[in-house]
N, C-alpha and C positions, 0 to 999 in steps of 0.2 A: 803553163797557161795562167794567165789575171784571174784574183779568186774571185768565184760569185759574189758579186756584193749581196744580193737579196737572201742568200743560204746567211752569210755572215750576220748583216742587221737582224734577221731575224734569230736569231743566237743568240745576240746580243739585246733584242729587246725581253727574251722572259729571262735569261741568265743571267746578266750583270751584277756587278755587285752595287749593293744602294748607296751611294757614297754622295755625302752630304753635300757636293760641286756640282754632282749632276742634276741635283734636283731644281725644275721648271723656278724653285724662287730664287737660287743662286743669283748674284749680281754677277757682272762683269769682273768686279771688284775681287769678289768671291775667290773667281774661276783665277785668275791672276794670282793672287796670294797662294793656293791651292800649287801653282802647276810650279813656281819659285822652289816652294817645298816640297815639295814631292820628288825633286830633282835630287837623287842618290840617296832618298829617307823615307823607306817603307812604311806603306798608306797607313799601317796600327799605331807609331810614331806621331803621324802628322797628323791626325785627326782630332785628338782635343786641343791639341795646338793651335790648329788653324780654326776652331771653334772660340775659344779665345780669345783671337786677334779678331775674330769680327767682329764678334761683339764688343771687345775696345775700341776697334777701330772699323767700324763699320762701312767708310768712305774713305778712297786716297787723301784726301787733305786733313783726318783724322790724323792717319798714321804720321803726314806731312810734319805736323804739329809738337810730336810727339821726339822728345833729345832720342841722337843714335846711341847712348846710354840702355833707358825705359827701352827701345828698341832690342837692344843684346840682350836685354836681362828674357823679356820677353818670348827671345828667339829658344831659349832653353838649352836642352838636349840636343837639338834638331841636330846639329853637325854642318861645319862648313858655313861660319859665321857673316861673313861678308856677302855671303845671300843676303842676310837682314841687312846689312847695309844697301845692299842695290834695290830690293823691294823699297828701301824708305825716299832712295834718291827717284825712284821710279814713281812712287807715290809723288812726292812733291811736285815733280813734271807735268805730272794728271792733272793735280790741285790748281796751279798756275797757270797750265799752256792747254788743257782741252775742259776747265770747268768743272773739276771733278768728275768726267765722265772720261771709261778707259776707252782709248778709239779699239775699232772697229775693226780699221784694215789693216794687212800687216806691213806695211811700207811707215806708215806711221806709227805702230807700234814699236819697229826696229830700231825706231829715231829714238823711242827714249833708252833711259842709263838704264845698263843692267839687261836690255832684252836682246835675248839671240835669236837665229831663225829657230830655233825649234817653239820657244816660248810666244815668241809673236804670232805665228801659225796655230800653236794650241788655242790661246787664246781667240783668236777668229773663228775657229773653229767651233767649240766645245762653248763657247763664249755666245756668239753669235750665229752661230750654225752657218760659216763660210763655210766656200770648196778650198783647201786650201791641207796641200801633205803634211801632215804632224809625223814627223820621224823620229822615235827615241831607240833605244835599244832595245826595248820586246817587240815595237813594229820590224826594224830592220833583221832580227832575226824569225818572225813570222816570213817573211819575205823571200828570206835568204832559204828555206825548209821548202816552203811552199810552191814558189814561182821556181825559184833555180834548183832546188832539190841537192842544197849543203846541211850539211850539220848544223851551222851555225853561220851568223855575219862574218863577214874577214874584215878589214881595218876599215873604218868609216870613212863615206865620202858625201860629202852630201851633198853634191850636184845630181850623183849616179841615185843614190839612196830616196834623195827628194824625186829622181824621174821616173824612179821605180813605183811609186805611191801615187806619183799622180797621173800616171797612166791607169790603176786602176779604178781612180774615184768617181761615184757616177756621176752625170750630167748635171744631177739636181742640188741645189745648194745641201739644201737641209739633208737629205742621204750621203750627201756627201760626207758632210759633218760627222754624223751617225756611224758612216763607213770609217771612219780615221778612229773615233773613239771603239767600236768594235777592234776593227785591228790590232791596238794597244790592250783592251783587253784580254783579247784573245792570246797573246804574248805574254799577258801578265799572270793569267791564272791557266791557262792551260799549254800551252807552247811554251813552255819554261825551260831555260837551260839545262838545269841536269835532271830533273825527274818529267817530261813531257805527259803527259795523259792525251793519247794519240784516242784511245777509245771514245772520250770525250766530244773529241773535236769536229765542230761541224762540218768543215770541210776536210776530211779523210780523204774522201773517196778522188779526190781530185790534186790532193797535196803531192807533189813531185819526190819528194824526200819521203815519201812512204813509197811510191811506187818505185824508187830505185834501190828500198831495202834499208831506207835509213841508214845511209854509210856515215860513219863517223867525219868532224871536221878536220878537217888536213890544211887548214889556211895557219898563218902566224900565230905563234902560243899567247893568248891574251895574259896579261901581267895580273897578276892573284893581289890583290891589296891587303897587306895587313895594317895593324894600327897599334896595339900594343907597343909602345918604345919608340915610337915615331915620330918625327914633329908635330905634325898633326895631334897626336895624343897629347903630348906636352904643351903644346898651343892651348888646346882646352882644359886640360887642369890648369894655366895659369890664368885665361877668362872664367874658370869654376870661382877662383877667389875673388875676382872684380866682382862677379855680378852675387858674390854671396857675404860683400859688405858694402855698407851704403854709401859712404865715400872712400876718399886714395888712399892707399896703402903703400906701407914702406917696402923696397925690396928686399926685406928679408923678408916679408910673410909669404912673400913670392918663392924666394929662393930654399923653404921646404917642400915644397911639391914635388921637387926630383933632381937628384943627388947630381946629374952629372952638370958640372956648372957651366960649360963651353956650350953643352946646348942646347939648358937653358935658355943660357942669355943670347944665343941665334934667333933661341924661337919668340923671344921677347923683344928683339929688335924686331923681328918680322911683323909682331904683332904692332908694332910703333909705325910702321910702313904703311900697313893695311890700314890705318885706319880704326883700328879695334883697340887700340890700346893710344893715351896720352900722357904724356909726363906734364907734372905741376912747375909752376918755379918752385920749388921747395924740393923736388926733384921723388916727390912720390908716383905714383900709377895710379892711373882707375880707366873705369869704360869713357867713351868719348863724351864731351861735352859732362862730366859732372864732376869738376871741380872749379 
């Protein structure tokens, strides 16, 4: 059965966690930068971070303004750099084509660089308090427990994922809103993949995966990500050194970070591809836009 929304919202209005996006003064601005980061980098992570960028950059055409350089350096720890790139082409969009104000709905939110359905839908949402299904992976596994009664999500689709959500959002804009941001909560801190807090949860009594005994998931083994020795890893110790001197460096200072040279120099082409990385005429490196 569709979960109660009014058991949910109400959960969700004394239990929540306080998070500095949700609060009544957030911008639009805010909730957008917020939802970019937050994408694969846990809320303890993101939150002086994103405290920082508003107040640097308080408005898209701030950040607009600002080299994808100051941008990287910027971006930190966070992981998965080329977010900040897409956040800055996204900003710029804002700045030029809607006035410094992020739109509203999500047909024109999709138009700009950088935004998928999930992000364009957040933001309407959570942003503006549209009806409108925000799906990430603690909704779709709330879902996947609750309404179908699995273990877990099986491989994402989000035609099915998106019809699943917005079959249960209520009528009303602003609960609806409410309803989406609940749901993600409730995925986040208590329907959590491997330690669940079933005692917890508001909707027990109703959840499908409780009443069948909580069977374990039997869909496709999800792929376990590591990162130690990875490209990825070595893509970011070689932007650890960009962004921890002020201009280009030659590729030897590059070429200590990690011994195996082949792929290295893969992940440093890659990084030339992306965007994240530029060669000089003089044929040094640095982040973009600062030589």
């Amino acid at each position: 059965m569709p979960i109660d929304s009014d058991l949910l919202i109400d959960w969700f209005d004394s239990c929540a966690r306080d998070l500095p996006w949700r609060r009544p003064e957030c911008t639009a601005w805010g909730v957008l930068v917020s939802e970019i980061m937050l994408q694969q980098t846990p809320v303890a992570r993101v939150e002086p971070i994103w405290h920082e960028w508003l107040s640097r950059w308080p408005v898209p055409s701030a950040l607009a303004a600002a080299s994808q350089g100051e941008v990287l350096r910027a971006w930190g720890k966070l992981g998965y750099p080329r977010r900040a790139l897409r956040l800055h082409a996204a900003a710029t969009a804002i700045a030029t084509e809607h006035d410094d104000v992020v739109p509203s709905d999500v047909d024109t939110l999709l138009a700009l660089p950088g935004i998928g359905a999930y992000t364009a839908r957040a933001v309407a949402a959570f942003a503006y308090g549209k009806r409108a299904p925000v799906v990430d992976t603690n909704v779709r596994r709330v879902v996947a427990r609750a309404v179908h009664g699995a273990g877990d999500a099986g491989p994402p689709s989000t035609t099915r994922d998106m019809a699943d959500v917005a079959m249960m959002l209520p009528d009303d804009e602003s609960r609806a809103a409410r309803f989406s941001a609940a749901l993600m909560e409730l995925g986040a801190v208590t329907c959590t993949a491997r330690s669940p807090r079933c005692a917890d949860c508001p909707i027990y009594d109703d959840c499908a995966w409780q009443k069948a005994g909580r069977p374990a998931y039997t869909g496709p083994a999800k792929a376990t990500q590591k990162y130690a020795g990875t490209d990825r890893h070595v893509r970011g110790l070689l932007l650890d050194v960009l962004r921890g001197t002020p201009g280009p460096v030659w590729k030897s200072k590059l070429d200590v970070v990690w011994s195996d040279a082949g792929q290295r120099d893969r992940c440093l082409d890659s990084l030339l591809v992306d965007g994240l990385v530029e060669q000089t005429r003089d044929g040094r490196f640095s982040l973009p836009g600062e030589h």
